[in-house]
N, C-alpha and C positions, 0 to 999 in steps of 0.2 A: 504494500500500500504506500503510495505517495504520500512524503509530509504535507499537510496544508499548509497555508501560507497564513494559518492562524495559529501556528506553532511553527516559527522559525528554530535552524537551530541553535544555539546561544552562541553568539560572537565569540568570544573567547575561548572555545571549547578545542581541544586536541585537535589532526587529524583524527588521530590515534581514539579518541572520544566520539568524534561526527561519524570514522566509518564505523564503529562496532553497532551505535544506534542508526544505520540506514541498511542493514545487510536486506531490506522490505522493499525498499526505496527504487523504483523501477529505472527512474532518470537519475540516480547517482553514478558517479564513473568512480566506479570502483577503485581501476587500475590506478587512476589518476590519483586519488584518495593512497593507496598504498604509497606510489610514492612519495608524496607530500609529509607522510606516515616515515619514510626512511629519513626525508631531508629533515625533519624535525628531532630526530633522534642524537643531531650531532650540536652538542653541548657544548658549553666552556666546560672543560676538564674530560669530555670525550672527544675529542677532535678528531680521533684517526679511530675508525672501528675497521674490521673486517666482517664478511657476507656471515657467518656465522654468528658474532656477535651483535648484528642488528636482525637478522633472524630472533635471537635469546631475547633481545630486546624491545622488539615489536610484535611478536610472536608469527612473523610472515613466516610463512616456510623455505627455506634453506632458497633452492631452485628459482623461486618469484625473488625472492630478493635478488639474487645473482642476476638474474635479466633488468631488475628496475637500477641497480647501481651503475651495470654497465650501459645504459642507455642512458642513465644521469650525468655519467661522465662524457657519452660521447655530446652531449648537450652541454656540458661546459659548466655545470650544475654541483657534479663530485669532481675530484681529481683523484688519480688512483696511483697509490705508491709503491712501483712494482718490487722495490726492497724487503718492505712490511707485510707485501700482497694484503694494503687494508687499502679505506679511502678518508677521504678530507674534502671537506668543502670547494666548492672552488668558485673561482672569482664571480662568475657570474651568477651565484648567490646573492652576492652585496648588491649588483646593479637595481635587482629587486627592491630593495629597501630607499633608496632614492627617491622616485614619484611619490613617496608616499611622506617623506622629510620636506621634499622641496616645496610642497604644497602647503608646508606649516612656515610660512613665510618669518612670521614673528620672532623666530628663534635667532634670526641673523640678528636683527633688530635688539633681543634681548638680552645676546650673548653677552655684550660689552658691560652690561648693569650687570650681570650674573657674575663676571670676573669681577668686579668693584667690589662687591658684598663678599664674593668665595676668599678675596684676599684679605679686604678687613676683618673678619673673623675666625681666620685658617680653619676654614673649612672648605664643605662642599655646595654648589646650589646648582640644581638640577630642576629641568621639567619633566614629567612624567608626564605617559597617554591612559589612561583606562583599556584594558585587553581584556576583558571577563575577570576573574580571581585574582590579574595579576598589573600590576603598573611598567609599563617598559618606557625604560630614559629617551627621550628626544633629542633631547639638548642637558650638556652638562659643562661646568665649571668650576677651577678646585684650585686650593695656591699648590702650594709642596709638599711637605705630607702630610698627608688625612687619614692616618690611618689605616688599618686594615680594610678596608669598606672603599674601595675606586671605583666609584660610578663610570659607566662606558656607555655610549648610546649603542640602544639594542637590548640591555641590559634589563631581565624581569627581577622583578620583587615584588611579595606579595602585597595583596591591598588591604588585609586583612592586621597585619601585624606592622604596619607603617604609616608615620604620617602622611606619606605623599599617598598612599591608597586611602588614608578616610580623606583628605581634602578632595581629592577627584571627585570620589563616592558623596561628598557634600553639592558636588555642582549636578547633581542628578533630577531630573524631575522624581517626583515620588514615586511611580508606578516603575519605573527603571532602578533606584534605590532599594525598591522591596525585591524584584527581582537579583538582587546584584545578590542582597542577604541571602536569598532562600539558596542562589548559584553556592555560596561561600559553604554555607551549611551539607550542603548534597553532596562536596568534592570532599569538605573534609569536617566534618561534623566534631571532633577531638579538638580540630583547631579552632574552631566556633565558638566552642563554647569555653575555650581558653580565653579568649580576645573578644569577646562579642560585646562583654560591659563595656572595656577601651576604644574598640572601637566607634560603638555607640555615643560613646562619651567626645569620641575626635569632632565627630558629625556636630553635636551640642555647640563648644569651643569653637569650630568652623563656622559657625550660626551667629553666638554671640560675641566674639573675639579678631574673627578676621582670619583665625588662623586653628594649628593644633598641635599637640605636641606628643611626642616619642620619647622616651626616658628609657634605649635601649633593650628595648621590646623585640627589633629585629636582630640587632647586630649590641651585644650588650657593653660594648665600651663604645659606642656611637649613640650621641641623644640628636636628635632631628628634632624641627618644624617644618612645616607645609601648611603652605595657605592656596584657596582653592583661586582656580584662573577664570576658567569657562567650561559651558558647555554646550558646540556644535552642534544646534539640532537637526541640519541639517545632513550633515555628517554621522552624528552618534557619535562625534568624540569628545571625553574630557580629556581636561587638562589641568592639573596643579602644578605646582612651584616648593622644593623641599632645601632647606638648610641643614647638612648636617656638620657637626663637630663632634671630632673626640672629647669623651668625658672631663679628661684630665687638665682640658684647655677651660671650659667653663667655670665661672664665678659661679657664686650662689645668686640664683636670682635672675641670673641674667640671661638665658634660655630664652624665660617667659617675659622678662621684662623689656629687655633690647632686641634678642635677634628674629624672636618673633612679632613683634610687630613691624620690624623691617622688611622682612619677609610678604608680610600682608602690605605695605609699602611699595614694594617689588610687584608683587602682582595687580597691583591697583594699577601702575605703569604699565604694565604688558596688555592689561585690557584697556588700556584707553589708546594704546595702538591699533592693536586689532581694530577697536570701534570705528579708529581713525579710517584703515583700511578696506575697511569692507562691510558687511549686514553687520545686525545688531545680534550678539550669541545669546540665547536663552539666559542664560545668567546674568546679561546685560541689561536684558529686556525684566529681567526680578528685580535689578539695584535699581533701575529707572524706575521702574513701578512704586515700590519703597519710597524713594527721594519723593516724590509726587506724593506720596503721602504723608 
């Protein structure tokens, strides 16, 4: 049976997740799905697997992988390392990720404020996108060392156990917010309800404060804020804005007292470019309504 188009399948979801829930699905390309399935299996800290181990790891069988790698590579998609006999990504991977950067125009724009604050407070400042469960970097800026935690565009981390994931998660309308919860809860239901009061609480903070804060929840000698940017309804994308620093560099106080409200500072700027730019984002169209009242 074919999905209706009154149950899409959730944006953010695996391949690895889309094929298992379509094996019914008469218009889904299977093949197509598998590989997308193998592209997705290569990590930071997996980089080079061989057809066996992504076999183990996707559960494709031995033989369908061997044809979907070697046709990945002869597309320019894997590279294949006849040393190792495994593979690696290859360049024309990246080209993919492009159209979909260069269209977030603001980030050239914001980059230079994002170094000015990453170097006054040797930290990090980073925009995130909303991806289902997870926040992936757009744009990032950092002085010299920040610690263990180096944000790189491309880069997931969860939405659930970060400031930069409840700030997105604030720019949501409500019926995509309860969605986003019930996603979080179904992937990992342990983690839910670890983070669900924190999180819920980030949303609150993001409401009345501008901003939210992290007290190394994800990475526990990194305390972050994130203040929420926009949300594209046109698109479906959000966007926030995260500051983090090493523990050891912070004062008392001064988290919530200076760099988060800088922060909400910072992104007050970046949307009043956008605004400058182009249509008005959902989120635009909330402050405006607000001010008027």
């Amino acid at each position: 049976m074919a999905r209706t188009a009154s149950k899409p399948p959730p944006p953010s979801s695996s391949a690895a997740a889309v094929l298992a829930e379509s094996a019914d699905d008469a218009a889904f390309a299977t093949t197509l799905a598998k590989g997308l399935v193998v592209l997705e299996t290569f990590k930071a800290g997996t980089t080079l697997l061989g057809n066996m181990e992504l076999s183990r790891l996707t559960g494709i069988p031995r033989p369908t992988v061997a044809r979907l790698t070697h046709t990945l590579a002869e597309l320019g998609y894997l590279r294949y390392d006849s040393e190792r006999a495994k593979y690696r990504l290859g360049a024309r991977a990246l080209r993919m990720a492009h159209p979909l950067l260069a269209d977030m125009q603001f980030r050239q724009v914001a980059r230079p404020m994002m170094q000015e604050l990453a170097q006054s407070v040797r930290g990090t400042v980073s925009v995130g996108l909303l991806d289902g469960t997870s926040m992936i970097y757009v744009e990032t800026a950092r002085s010299g060392d920040v610690g263990p935690h180096v944000p790189d565009v491309g880069m997931p981390i969860p939405v659930v156990m970060t400031a930069m994931g409840r700030a997105a998660a604030a720019t949501l309308p409500p019926p995509e917010a309860a969605l986003l919860e019930a996603r979080i809860a179904n992937e990992d239901a342990e983690l839910w309800s670890a983070f669900r009061d924190r999180y819920r609480a980030g949303l609150v903070q993001c409401a009345s404060r501008g901003f939210c804060t992290c007290w190394g929840e994800y990475i526990a000698s990194i305390h972050a804020v994130a203040a929420p940017l926009f949300h594209a309804s046109e698109t479906k994308q959000s966007f926030s804005i995260n500051c983090g620093i090493p523990a050891f560099r912070l004062q008392p106080g001064q988290l919530e007292g200076e760099i988060g409200p800088r922060i909400a500072a910072l992104a007050d700027s970046i949307r009043t470019i956008v605004d400058a730019a182009g249509p008005a984002t959902e989120t635009q169209k909330q402050n405006k309504t607000r001010a008027r009242k």
